[in-house]
N, C-alpha and C positions, 0 to 999 in steps of 0.2 A: 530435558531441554534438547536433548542432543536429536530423541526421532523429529521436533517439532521445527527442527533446524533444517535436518533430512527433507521435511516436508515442503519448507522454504522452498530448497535449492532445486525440488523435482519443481516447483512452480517458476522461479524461474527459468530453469533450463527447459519446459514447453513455451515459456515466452519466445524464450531465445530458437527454438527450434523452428515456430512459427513466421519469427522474423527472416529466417532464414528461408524459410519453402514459399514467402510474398517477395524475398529477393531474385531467387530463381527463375521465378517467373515472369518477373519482370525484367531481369535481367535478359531471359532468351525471348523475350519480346522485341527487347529492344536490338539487338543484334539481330535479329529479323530483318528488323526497318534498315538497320544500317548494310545489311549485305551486299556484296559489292558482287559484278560481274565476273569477276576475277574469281570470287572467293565462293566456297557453298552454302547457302542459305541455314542448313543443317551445321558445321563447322563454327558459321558466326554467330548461331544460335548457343550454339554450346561453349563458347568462347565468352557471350553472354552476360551467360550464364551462372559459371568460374568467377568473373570478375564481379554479376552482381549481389553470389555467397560470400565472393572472400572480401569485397567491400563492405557489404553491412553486417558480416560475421564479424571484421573487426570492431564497429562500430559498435556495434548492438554489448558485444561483450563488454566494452570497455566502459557501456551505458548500465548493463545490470549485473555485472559482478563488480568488477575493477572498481568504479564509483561507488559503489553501495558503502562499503566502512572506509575508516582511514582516513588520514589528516587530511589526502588532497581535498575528499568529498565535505569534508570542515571547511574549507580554506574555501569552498568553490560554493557553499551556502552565505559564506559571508559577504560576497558580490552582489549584487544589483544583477535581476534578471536580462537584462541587456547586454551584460559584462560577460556571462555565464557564456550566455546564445554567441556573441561574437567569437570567445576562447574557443567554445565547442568549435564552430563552425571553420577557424581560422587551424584546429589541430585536423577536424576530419578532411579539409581540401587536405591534407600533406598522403594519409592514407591512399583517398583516390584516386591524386598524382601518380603514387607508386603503382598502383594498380591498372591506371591508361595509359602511363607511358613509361614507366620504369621498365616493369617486369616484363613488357613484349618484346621492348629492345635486349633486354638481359637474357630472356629463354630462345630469342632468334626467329618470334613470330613478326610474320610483315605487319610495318606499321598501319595503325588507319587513316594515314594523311593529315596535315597540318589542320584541316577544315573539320572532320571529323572527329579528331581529337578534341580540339575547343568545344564542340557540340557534346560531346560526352563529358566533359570536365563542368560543363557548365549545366548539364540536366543532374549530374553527378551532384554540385553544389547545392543545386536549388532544391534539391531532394530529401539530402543534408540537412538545408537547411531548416525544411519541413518536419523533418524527422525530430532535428534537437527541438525546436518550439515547440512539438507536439509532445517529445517527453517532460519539458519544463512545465505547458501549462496543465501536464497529465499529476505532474507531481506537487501543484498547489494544490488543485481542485482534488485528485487523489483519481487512480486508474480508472477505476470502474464509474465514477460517479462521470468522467471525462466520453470514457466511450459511451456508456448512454446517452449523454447529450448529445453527443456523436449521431446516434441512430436513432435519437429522437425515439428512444423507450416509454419515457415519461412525458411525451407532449399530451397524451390525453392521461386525465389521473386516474389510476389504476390500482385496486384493494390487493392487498399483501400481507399475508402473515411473516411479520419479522420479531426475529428478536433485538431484545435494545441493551446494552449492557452499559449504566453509566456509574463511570471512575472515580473518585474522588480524592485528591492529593492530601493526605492530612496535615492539619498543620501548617497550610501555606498562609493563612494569615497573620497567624504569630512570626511565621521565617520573613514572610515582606516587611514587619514591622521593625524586626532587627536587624534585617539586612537594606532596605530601602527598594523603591520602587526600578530601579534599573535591575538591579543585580536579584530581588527576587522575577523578572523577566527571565534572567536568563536562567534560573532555577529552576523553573517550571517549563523554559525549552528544551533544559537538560533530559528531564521527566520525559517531557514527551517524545524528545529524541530518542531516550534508551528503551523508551515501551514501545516504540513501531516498531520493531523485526519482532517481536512475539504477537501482537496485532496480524504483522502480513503473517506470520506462521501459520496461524493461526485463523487463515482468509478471514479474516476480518474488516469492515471497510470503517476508517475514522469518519461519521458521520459530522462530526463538530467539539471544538474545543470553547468551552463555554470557562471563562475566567481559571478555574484551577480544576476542571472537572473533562475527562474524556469522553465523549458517546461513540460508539463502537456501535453497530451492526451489522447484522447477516441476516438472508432472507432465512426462512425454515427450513427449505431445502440445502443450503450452504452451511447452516449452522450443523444441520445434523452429519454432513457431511455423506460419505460412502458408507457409513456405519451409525447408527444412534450411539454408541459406544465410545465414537470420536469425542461427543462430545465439546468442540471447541470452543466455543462461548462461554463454559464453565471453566475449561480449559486454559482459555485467555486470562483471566485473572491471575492465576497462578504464575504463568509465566512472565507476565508482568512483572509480579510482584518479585521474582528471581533473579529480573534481567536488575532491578535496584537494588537488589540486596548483592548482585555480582559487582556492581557500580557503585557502591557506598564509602568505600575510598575515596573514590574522584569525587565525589560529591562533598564527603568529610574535607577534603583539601581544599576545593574549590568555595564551598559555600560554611562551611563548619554544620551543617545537617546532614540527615538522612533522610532523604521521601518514604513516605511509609501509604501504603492505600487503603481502600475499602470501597466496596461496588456493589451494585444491583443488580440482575437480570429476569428479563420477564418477557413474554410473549404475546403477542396477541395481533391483531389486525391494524393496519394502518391504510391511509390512502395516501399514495406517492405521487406526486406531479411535478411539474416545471411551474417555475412562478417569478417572475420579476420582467424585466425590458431593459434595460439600459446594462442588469446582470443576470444571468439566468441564472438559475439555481435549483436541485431538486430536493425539495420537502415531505416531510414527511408528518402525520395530522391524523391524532386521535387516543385515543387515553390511554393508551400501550405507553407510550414516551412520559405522559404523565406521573403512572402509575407505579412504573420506573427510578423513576425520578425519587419519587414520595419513601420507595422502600429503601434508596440507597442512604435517604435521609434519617431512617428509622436504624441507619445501623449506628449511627451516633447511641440514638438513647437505648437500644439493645444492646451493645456492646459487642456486635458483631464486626468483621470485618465483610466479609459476603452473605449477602441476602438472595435469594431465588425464589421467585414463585412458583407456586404448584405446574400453573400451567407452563413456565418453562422447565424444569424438572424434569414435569412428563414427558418430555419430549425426547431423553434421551436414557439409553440403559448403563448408568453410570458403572464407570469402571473401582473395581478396588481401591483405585489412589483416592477419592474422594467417599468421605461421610457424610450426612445427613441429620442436619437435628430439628424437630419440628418444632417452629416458631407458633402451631394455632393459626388460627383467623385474624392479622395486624388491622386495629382502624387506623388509616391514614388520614393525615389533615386532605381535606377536599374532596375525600371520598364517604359516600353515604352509605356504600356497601365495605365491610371489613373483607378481603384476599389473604386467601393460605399462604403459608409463604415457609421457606427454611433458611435456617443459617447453611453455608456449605462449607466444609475445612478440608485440610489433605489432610491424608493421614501421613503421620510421621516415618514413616518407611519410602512411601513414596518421594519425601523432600530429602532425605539423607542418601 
């Protein structure tokens, strides 16, 4: 867990680094526009600068590390997104205060005028306030799926080899049934709260949560990573399954159960596009997700916990930590053709 953790933290700290060099630049932009007669164009540029790093350097941090675990980031899921956006936006003015008119008067640079200052405190806000709405609707909808609709990726639909990897919580019918309809909710929040950081590890993107089942993907190029050896889609499951067996406790106290999983993974082509009006949405369409589907079903009656098909298998030069046992050719309900497929397991060195 620990490199897949490492791996995390390199991906957010190129978020963060990025957010950083779009501050900068914006920042000695806009000290451009404001330079004063008095002042050098150069000077207010780099003044900026300074203030447009160390403004959304605090921000940005306090956005993807500080929040990411920890009560407050509980306490701040339990708000109404309205509540979130105002808190956010009502703590970051106090930051850019300090930053347009504390620290100039404290380091003994001349002010930028009573006029100026509001102008900046008020582009400053409205920035802010850009910035928090666009992390909160980035983290319904989910990063990646937010920026393509963004750049309009998927406005014409477009063939993709992806992989589908779909989860299945065991046992969550029996736990609703003795726990009741509210509290098996927050059971299966739980679930899903504690398997997104091996997900983002693991660049993974949550396609959809379908009743008690997760669907995870990544394109072929993202899954295989920098190495076929990475592996991460085979990968993902495992650590899934680690981060609830680290959280079985909390789960034992909270719910009197333990989440236990089992998954599918398979490869093939899909067509991606934009579809709805009133919401947009991007989709995905073709017997990949299907077939998917069908095998994660088959681990019921095979007695496996992960199922993988041939063609996702081939895809990567699996590492030591994972075996292989061949399942043969599975007929699936729906399908007229039978698919190769294997159970995959760790081996027991690599989980101790």
């Amino acid at each position: 867990m620990a490199s897949s953790q490492t791996a995390l933290q390199r991906a957010r700290f190129r978020l963060y680094l990025r957010i950083l060099a779009m501050a900068a630049v914006v920042g000695a932009v806009y000290g451009a526009i404001l330079a004063q007669d008095s002042f050098p164009v150069l000077a207010s540029m780099g003044i900026g600068m300074l203030n447009g790093v160390g403004i959304a350097g605090c921000l940005a941090a306090i956005e993807i590390f500080l929040l990411r675990e920890g009560s407050a980031m509980k306490r701040l899921l339990r708000l109404p997104f309205v509540a979130v956006v105002i808190l956010k936006t009502v703590a970051y003015a106090g930051v850019v205060s300090v930053f347009v008119i504390l620290l100039p008067r404290l380091s003994g640079q001349a002010p930028l005028g009573r006029h100026a200052e509001l102008i900046t405190i008020g582009v400053s806000l409205a920035t802010t306030l850009i910035f928090v709405i666009g992390l909160q609707v980035a983290g319904l909808l989910g990063r990646r799926t937010f920026r393509n609709l963004l750049l309009g990726r998927y406005r014409n639909p477009r063939a993709e080899r992806r992989f589908f990897l779909f989860v299945d919580v065991i046992g969550s019918t029996a736990i609703a049934e003795r726990l009741g309809a509210l509290q098996a909710h927050r059971f299966l929040a739980a679930v899903f709260s504690a398997t997104a950081e091996p997900i983002a590890a693991c660049r993974g993107e949550v396609y959809q949560y379908i009743g008690d089942e997760i669907v995870v993907t990544w394109t072929e190029a993202e899954g295989r990573g920098d190495a076929p050896s990475e592996a991460d889609p085979v990968r993902c499951f495992f650590l899934m399954e680690k981060a609830l067996l680290d959280a079985r406790a909390s789960f034992r106290a909270q719910f009197g159960a333990e989440p236990g999983l089992r998954a599918a993974l398979h490869l093939g082509e899909v067509i991606a596009g934009e579809v709805g009006e009133v919401r947009r949405a991007i989709v995905y369409h073709g017997d990949v997700m299907n077939t998917a589907s069908r095998l994660e079903q088959a681990t019921r009656e095979l007695g496996c916990r992960f199922i993988a098909s041939t063609a996702a298998v081939a895809a990567f030069e699996l590492a030591e930590e994972f075996k292989l046992r061949d399942l043969g050719a599975l007929k699936l309900r729906g399908r007229k053709e039978p698919i190769a497929a294997w159970a995959v397991e760790q081996n027991q060195t690599a989980t101790g």
